[in-house]
N, C-alpha and C positions, 0 to 999 in steps of 0.2 A: 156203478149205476146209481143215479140218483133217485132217491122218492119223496114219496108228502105224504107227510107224520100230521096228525090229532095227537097230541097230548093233553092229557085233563086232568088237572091237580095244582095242588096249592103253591101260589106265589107269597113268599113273604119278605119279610127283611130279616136275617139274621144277625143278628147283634153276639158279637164275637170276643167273648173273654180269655186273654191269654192265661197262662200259667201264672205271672208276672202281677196278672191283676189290671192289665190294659185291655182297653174295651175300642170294639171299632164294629161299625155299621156296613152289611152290603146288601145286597140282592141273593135271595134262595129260596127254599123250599125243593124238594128230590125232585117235582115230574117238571120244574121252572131248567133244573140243572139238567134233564134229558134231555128235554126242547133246547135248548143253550147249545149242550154237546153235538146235538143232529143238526142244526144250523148250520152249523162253524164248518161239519165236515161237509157241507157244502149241501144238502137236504134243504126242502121244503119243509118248515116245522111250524105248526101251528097251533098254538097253547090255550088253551081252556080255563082262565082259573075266577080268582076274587080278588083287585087290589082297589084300593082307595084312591081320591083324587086329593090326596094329600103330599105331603112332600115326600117320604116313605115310598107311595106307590108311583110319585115322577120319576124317582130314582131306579124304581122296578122295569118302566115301561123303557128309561133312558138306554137300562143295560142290554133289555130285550131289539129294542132297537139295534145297534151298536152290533150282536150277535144276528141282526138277520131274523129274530121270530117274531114271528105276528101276529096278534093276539085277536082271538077274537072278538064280534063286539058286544057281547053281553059281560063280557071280562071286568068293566070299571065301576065300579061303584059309591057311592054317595057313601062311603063309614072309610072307619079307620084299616091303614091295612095292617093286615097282622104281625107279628113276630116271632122269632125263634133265638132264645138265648144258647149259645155252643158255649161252653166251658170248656177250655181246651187243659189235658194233664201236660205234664210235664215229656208225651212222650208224642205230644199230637192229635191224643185221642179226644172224639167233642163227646161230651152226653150234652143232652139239648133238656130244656124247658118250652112252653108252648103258650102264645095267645094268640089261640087262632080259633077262627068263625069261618065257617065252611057253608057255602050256600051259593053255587053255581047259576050263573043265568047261561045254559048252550044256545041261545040264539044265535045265528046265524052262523054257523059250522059249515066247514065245506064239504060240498058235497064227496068229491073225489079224493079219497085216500089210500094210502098203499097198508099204512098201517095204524093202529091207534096203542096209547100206552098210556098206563096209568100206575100209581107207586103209591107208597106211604096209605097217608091219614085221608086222604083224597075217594079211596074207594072203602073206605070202613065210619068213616065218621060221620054222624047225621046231624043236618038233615042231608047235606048233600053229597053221600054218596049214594044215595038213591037215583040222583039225578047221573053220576058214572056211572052207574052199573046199565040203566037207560040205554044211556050213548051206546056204552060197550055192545049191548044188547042189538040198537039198531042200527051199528056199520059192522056188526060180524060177517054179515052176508058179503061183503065186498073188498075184507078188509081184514088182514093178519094182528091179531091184541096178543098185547104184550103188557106184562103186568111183573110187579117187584114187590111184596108186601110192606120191605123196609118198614119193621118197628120202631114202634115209638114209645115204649111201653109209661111214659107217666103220662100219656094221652089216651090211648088205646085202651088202659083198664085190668079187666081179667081176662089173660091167656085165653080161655076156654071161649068166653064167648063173642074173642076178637075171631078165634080160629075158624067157628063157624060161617063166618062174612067171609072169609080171606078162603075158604076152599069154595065156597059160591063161585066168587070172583075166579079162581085157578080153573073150575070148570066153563067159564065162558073163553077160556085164555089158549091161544095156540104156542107163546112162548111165555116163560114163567122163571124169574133171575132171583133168588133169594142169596144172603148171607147166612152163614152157621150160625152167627149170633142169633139175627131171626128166628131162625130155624130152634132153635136151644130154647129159645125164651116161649114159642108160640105153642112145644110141646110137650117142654121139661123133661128133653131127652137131649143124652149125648150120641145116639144112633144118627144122625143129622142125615146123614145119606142113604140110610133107608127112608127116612121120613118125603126126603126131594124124589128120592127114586119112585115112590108109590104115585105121588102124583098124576105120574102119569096115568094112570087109574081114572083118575078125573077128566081127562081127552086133552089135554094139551102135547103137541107132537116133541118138546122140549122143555126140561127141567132144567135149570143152571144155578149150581151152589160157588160163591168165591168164598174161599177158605182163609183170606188173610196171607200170612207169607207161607202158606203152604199150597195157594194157587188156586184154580178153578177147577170143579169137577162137572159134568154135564152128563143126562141122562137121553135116550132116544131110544125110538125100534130098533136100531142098531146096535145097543149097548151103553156101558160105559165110558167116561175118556175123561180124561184128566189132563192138566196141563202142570206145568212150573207156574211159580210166580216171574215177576219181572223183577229184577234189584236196580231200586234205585235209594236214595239219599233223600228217607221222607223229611219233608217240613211238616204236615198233618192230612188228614184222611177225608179232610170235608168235601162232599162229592165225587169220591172217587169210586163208591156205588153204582151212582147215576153215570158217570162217564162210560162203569162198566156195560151198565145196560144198553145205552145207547151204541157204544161202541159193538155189541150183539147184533142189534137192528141193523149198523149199519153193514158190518159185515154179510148178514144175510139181504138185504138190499143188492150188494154186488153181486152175489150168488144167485139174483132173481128168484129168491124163494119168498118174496113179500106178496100179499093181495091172497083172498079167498080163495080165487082159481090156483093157485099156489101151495095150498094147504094140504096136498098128499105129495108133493114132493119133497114138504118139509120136513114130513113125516118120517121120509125116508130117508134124509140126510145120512150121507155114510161115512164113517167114524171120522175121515182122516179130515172130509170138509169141515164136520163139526169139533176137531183138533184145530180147523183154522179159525175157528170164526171165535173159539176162545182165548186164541195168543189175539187175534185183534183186539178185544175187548180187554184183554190184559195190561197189552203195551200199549192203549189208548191211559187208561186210569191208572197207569203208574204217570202219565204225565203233569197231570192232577196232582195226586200224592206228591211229587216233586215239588211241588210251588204252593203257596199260602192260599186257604180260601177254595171254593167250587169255583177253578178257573180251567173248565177243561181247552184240550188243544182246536188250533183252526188245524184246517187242509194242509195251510201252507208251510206249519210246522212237520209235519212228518214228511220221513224218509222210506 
């Protein structure tokens, strides 16, 4: 079943340093690579963000093109668009640097949406994530949000009082995809799964922790559940988060558990569907992790 996604968050250029010391330019930023992922798999995705009419942001708009998303139109703006330096180790892994200016125009958003998602620096960094939490706020009513904190911690600051924005956000949220790393950094704890577990506390009907090569674990009124990872033959990990999260939505999109009217039966998802809708997400972003780059899969590559 297909639906139509809002996403609100930062588009940039990520400028990509290998191990090697070569450097090479694309299109990113996390809630650009969810809209990208919901696209391809064949979704209506419509992106929220801030990019320049500079050559940076042609390249932004060219790739969003090319994948189907469409940007809304307070998205372009008269400045420079931002960037994100990935350093990548010698095993794949990026830590990132940041020049990024965050200041949304949502003018003209669509009205009808199944669901909305927002990630990262998008809903914690001001001035504009004031302007997300907004949105979040006035398509709740009609409308399943879904949120990733995805740290950034040489942006974000001190822990303590990133964490306080970031469970605001979780309580306007019905689904909620964090990593362990997140999760380690936001509370200086290695209990990572009570931390996701408790959330639910805050009303969102779905926690979702990916553990790296020890897989996904997910929390609901149903319980626990846990999956495997997927093995594949990484090249590097950039975006394979966001493929994760998207690959979530989409799964519950076929499950028709998307949209506000939607919202106590997602509540009550029973173990074994929400066993599947995490091998989805799984085997979506090991596709990712297989290939160079936030290049997640179309339609037409899955079996």
């Amino acid at each position: 079943m297909t639906a139509t996604f809002l996403i609100a968050g930062e588009a940039l250029t990520d400028i990509v340093v290998d191990a090697d010391g070569a450097r090479r330019e694309h299109p990113g930023g996390s809630p650009l690579n969810v809209a990208v992922a919901l696209s391809r798999l064949g979704h209506a995705a419509h992106l929220l963000t801030r990019i320049g009419r500079d050559d940076r942001g042609e390249a932004i708009r060219a790739h969003l093109a090319e994948s189907g998303v469409a940007l809304t139109p307070g998205s372009s703006v008269d400045a420079p668009t931002s960037t994100a330096q990935a350093t990548l180790d010698p095993t794949g892994a990026a830590t990132y640097t940041f020049d990024l200016v965050w200041d949304p125009d949502p003018s003209g958003l669509p009205e009808q949406v199944d669901a909305v998602h927002t990630s990262s620096l998008a809903a914690v960094m001001v001035p504009g994530a004031a302007t997300v939490v907004d949105v979040l706020r006035r398509t709740r009513d009609r409308a399943t949000i879904s949120y990733d904190p995805n740290a950034r911690p040489t942006l974000m600051g001190d822990p303590a009082a990133v964490r306080e924005r970031v469970e605001a956000n979780i309580a306007l949220s019905d689904v909620v995809k964090a990593s362990d790393e997140d999760v380690a950094w936001l509370y200086g704890t290695d209990d990572v799964e009570d931390v996701v577990a408790s959330w639910l506390a805050h009303g969102p009907a779905l926690t979702v922790m990916t553990r790296g090569g020890e897989g996904a674990v997910a929390f609901a009124r149903s319980g626990r559940v846990q999956v495997s990872p997927v093995t594949v033959k990484a090249v590097d990990t950039v975006g394979a988060g966001d493929t994760f999260s998207a690959g979530v939505l989409d799964a519950l999109a076929a499950k028709g558990l998307l949209g506000a009217d939607r919202r106590e039966q997602l509540a009550a998802i029973p173990s074994d569907d929400l066993a599947t809708v995490l091998r989805r997400a799984a085997s979506l972003a090991a596709i990712t992790v297989s290939r160079a780059g936030a290049n997640p899969p179309w339609s037409h590559e899955l079996t």
